[in-house]
N, C-alpha and C positions, 0 to 999 in steps of 0.2 A: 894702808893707803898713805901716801907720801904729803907731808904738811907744805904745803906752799907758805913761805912769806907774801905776802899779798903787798904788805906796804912797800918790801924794796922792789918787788915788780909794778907796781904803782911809781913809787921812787923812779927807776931805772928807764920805764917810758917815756915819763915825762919830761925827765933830762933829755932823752935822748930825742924828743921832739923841738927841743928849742925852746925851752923853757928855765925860765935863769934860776938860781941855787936857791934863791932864798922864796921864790914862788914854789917851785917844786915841794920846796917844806913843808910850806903851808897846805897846799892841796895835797899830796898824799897825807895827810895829819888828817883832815880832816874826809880825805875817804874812809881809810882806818875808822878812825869816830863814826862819823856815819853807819859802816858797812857793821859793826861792832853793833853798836846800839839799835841800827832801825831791821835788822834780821829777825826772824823767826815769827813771832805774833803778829810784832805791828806790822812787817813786810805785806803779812797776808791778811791784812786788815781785821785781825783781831782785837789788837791793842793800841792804845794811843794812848800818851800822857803827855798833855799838855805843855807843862812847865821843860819837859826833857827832852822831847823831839822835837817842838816848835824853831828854838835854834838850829839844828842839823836842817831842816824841813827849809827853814829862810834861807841857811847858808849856799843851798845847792843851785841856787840861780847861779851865784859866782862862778862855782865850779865847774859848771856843766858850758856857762858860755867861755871860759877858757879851754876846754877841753874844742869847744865847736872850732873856737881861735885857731889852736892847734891844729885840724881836720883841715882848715879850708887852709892854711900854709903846706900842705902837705898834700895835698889834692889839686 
């Protein structure tokens, strides 16, 4: 099976949505992060660890209303 870069297809959307250089950093950084640490257990609600996922878990307001940002310029 072929390894996808996740980040630079993260990276490479988001740029090419209209999203300026040093945002795109930030939010693919922290998909990466996210998609990294909240997979397997905790995804399917096994696991949670407070101190660890609590940051990713707050951060994803940001991301997600950027991303909508994106959706309704492009719709």
């Amino acid at each position: 099976m072929e390894k996808v870069n996740v980040g630079g297809f993260c990276y490479s959307s988001l740029y090419q949505a209209g999203m300026s250089r040093e945002e795109v950093e930030k939010k693919s950084e922290y998909f990466v992060d996210a998609r990294a640490k909240l997979h397997g257990e905790c995804f399917y609600g096994l696991f949670y660890e407070e101190r660890e996922h609590k940051p990713l878990i707050e951060g994803s307001e940001d991301y997600l209303n950027a991303i909508k940002k994106l959706l309704k310029l492009m719709l």
